[in-house]
RODO-2510 file (C-alpha; in nm, 4 decimals, decimal comma):
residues 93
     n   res          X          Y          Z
     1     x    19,1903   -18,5009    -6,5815
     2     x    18,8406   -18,4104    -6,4501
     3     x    18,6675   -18,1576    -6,6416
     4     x    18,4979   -17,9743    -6,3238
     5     x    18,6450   -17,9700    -5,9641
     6     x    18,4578   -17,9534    -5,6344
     7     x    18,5285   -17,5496    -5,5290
     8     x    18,1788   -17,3771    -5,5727
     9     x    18,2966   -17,1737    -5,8272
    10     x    18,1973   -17,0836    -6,2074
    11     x    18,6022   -17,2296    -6,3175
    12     x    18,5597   -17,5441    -6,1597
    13     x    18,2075   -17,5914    -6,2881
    14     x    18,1242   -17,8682    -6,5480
    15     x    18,2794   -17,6786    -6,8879
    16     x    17,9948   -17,8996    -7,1120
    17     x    17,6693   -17,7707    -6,8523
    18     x    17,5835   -17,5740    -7,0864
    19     x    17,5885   -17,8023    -7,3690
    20     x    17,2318   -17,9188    -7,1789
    21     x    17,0906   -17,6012    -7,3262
    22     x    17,1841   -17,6260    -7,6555
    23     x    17,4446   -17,3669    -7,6277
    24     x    17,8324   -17,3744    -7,6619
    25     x    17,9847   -17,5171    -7,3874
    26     x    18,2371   -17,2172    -7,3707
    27     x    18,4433   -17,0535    -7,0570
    28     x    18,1961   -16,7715    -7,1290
    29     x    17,8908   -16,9574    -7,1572
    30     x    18,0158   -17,1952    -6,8195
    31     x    18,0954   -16,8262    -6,6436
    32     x    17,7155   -16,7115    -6,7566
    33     x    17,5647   -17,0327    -6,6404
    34     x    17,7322   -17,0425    -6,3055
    35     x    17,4627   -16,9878    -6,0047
    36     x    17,2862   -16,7930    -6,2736
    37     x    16,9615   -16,6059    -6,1402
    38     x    16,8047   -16,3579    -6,4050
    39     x    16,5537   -16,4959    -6,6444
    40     x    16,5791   -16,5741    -7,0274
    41     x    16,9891   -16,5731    -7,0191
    42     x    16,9640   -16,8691    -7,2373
    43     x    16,6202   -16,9776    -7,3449
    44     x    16,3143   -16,7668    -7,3063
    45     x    16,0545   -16,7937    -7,0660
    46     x    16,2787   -16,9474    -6,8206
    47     x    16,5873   -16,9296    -6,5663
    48     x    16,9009   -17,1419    -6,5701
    49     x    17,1907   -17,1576    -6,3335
    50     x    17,4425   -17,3858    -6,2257
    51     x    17,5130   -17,4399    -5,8561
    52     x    17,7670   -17,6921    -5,6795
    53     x    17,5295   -17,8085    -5,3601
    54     x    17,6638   -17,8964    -5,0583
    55     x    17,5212   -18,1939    -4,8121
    56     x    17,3675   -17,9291    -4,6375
    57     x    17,2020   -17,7628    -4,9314
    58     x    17,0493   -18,0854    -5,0570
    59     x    16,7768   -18,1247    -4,6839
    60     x    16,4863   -17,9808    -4,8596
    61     x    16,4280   -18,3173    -5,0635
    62     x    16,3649   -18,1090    -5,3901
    63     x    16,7653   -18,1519    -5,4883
    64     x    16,8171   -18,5311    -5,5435
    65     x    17,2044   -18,5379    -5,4613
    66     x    17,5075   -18,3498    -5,3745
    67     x    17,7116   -18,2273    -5,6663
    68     x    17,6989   -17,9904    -5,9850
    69     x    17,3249   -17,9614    -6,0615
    70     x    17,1077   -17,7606    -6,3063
    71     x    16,8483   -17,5390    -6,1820
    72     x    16,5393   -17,4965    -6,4066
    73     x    16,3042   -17,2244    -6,3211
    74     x    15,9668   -17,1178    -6,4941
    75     x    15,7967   -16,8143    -6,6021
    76     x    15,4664   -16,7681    -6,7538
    77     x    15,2627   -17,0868    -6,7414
    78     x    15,5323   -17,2046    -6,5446
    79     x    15,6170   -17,0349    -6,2856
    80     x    15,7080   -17,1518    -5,9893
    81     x    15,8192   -17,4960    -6,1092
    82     x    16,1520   -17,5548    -6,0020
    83     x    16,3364   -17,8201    -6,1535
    84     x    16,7056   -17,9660    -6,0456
    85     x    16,8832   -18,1901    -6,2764
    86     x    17,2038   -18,3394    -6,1633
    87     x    17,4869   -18,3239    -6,3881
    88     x    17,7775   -18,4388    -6,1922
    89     x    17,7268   -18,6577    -5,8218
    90     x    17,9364   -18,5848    -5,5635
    91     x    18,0410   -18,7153    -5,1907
    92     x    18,3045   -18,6244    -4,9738
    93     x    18,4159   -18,2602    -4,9275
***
């Protein structure tokens, strides 16, 4: 059995996402994570949320493939930089 799903939502997500930021990877911490948009949730200084992008969502060229991916944002000396990190490629749906 798969340990995410493919419905954009925070109980299919990838349970061990936020494992990635040195954090439990707990139903609470997966449910915090999910398309997550207010700063210093989880480590200081910066923005972390989980999002399940679409074929559609991926056009822009900054996300590198459809799926479950990581978005990194920065504040302070950072902000502005936007980083995606793919945690689980998908195709088909």
């Amino acid at each position: 059995m798969s340990s995410w799903g493919i419905t954009d939502n925070a109980a299919n997500s990838p349970l061990w996402a936020a494992a990635s930021l040195k954090v439990e990877g707990s139903t609470s911490n997966r449910t915090a994570l999910f398309e997550n948009a207010s700063a210093g949730t989880f480590i200081t200084g910066a923005t972390h949320g989980l999002f399940n992008y679409a074929d559609n969502e991926t056009q822009s060229g900054a996300i590198a493939h459809v799926g479950w991916n990581l978005k990194t944002t920065g504040s302070g000396g950072r902000a502005g930089r936007v980083q995606y990190t793919t945690l689980v490629a998908m195709s088909g749906y």
